[in-house]
N, C-alpha and C positions, 0 to 999 in steps of 0.2 A: 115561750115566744121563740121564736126559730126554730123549734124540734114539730118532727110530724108525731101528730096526734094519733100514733098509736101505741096500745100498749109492748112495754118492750119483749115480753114475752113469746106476745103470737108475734112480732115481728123476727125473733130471732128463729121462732117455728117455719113460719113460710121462707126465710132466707136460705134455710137447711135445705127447705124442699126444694127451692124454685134453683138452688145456686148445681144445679145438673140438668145435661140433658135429654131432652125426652127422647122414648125410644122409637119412636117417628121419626124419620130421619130419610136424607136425599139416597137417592141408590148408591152414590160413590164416598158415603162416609161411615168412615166404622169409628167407634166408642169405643172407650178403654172400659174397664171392670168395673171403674166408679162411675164412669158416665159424665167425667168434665173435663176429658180428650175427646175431641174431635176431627180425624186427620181426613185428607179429602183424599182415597187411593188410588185413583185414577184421573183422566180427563183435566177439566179447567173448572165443572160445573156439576150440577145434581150434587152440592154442599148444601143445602139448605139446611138448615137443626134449627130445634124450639126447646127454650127452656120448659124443666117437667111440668111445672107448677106454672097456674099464672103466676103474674105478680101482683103484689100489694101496691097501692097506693104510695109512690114514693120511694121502692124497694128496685134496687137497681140491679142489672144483671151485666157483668162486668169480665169481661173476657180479657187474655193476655194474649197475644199472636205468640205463637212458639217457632214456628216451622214457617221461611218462604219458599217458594218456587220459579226458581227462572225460565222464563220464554213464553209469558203468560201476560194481556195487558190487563189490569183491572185487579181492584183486592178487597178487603172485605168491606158486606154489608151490614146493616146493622137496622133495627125495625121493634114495631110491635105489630100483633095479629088479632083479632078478635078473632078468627076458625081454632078451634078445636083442634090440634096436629088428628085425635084420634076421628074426626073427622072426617079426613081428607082422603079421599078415596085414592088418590093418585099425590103423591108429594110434588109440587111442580118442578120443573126442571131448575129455574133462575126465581128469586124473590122478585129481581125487576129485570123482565115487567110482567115475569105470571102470574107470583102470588098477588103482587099489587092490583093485576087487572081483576083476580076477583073478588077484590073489594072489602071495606073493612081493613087496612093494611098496610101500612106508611112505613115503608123502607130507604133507608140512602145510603150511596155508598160512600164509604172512606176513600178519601184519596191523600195523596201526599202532602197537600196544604189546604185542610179542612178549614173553612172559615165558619164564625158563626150566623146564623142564619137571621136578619134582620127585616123587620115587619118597615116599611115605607111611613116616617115619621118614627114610629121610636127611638130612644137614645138606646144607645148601649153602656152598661152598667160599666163603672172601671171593674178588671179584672184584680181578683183578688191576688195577693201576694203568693207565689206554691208554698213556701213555708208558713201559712196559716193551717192550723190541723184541722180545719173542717172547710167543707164544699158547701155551701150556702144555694140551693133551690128554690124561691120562693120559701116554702113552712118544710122545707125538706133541709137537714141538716145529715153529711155524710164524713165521715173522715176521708182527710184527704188522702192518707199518707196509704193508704192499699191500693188507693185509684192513682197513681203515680206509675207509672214504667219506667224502669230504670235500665242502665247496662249494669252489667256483670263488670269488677274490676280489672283490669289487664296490664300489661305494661304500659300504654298507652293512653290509658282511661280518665289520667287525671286531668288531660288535657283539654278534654269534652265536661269535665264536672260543672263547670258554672255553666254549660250549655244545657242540665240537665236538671242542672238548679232552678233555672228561669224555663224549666217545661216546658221546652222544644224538642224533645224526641220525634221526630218524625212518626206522623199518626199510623204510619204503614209499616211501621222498622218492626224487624223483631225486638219482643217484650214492651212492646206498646201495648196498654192496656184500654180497650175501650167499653163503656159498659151507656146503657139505655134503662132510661124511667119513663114516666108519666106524673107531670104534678095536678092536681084536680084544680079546678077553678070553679068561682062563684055559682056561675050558670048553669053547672052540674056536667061540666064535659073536661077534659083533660088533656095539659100540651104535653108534647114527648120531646125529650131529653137526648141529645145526645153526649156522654161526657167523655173526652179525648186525653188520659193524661192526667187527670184530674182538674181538666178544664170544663165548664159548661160550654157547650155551642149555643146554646138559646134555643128559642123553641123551633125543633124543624119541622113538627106538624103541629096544629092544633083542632077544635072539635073533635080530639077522639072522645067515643060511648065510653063512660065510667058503670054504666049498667051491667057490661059486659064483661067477660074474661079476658083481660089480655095479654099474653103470652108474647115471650121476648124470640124476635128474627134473629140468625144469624146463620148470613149466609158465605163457608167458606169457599171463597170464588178465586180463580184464575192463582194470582201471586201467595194470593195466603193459603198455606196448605193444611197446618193442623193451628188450631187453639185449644186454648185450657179456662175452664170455668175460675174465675179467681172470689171464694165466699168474701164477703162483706160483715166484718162486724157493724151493727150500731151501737153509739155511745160514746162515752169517751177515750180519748188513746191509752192503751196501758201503760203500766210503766215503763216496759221494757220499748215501748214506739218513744217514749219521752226524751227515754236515757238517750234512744241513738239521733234524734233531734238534738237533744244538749252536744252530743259525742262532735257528730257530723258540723252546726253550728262552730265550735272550735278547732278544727283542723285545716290543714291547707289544700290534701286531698283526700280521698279514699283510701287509698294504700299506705297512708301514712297511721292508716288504725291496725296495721300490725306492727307496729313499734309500743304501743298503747299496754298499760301495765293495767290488762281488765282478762275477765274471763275467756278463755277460746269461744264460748258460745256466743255470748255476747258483740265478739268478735265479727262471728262471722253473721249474726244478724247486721251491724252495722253496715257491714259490706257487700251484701245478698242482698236485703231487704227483700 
């Protein structure tokens, strides 16, 4: 109950495959060696990129913003596609409103105060506490602690920590992490996901085809210039997520874990995440 029904195996197989980009790609984006950099070299636009793999059922594709850009209005999008990247005879210039106008294709963009998307009558669920280690979907169970974006620590850093604790990173900031699923429902069709942070936004499309392949949008547009594929384990947190849970839990800030009589590695996980 609460874990998606598949086995962990092939799930950790297609996360391998799906957690890169495919080599289909907007004219103004080049890929690193591995294929989970994406920087946009020119222009504001023609970012588009699709994950290699579709995705699974439930399997989320989770990107970090690394790089922004000043003098540009608008920042990333984020989607699923039923097309084929190897399909596409022409990559479109924009997700919205090209690839969307042809069809099959639910994209939106991120902006600086993402809200979550609410059906007329539904409640909305309370939001779960961020120090809970798992993101609760529907039958989709995710750790939380990858889908989190953090700052890097600074001189100043400790000041922002309880602002980072209670997961208000600005959806748009660098090292904001946002990633996209699809959960299946009864009817045999599937809502999409957007998670900000390791928040759910609720569903911002639904009837998508589960008959179909569907492959994760992302489109780096205008302010966002390069991202990075961030793999997902599923399961549960290792030890070493636990310790720096326990670690983090008993300190007053970040910086105060280099006073801390623990290992340098350990170290610098607590502090990096």
């Amino acid at each position: 109950q609460g874990q998606l029904k598949i086995a962990p195996a092939a799930m950790a197989a297609r996360c391998r495959l799906a957690a890169r980009f495919h080599h289909i790609h907007g004219a103004n984006i080049r890929l690193d060696a591995s294929h989970t950099q994406a920087t946009r070299v020119e222009s504001f636009a023609n970012g588009l990129c699709f994950s290699q793999e579709p995705l699974a059922p439930g399997q989320i594709f989770l990107v970090e913003i690394e790089e922004k850009e000043l003098g540009w209005c608008g920042h990333l999008r984020v989607g699923l596609t039923a097309h084929d990247p190897q399909s596409l005879e022409v990559v479109p210039e924009y997700s919205l409103p090209d690839l969307v106008n042809m069809g099959d294709t639910w994209v939106f963009a991120i902006t600086r105060n993402h809200n979550r998307v609410v059906v007329e009558g539904e409640e909305v669920q309370a939001r779960g506490h961020p120090r809970e280690p798992f993101l609760l979907i529907e039958r989709v169970r995710i750790p939380r602690d990858t889908l989190v974006g953090r700052s890097r620590p600074g001189r100043y850093s400790h000041i922002l920590d309880d602002l980072y604790k209670m997961n208000v990173l600005p959806a748009t900031a660098r090292r904001s992490r946002i990633g996209v699923l699809y959960a299946p429902q009864p009817d045999g069709t599937a809502d999409m996901h957007i998670v900000i942070n390791g928040e759910d936004m609720g569903p911002s499309a639904r009837g998508l085809p589960t008959t179909r392949p569907l492959y994760a949008v992302i489109d780096v547009f205008a302010s966002t210039k390069s991202v990075r594929v961030i793999p997902v384990d599923y399961g549960f947190p290792s030890l070493q997520t636990l310790c720096r849970l326990v670690i983090q839990k008993h300190i007053v800030h970040r910086l105060a874990i280099d006073g801390l009589d623990l290992p340098p590695l350990l170290k610098s996980f607590c502090q990096h995440e």
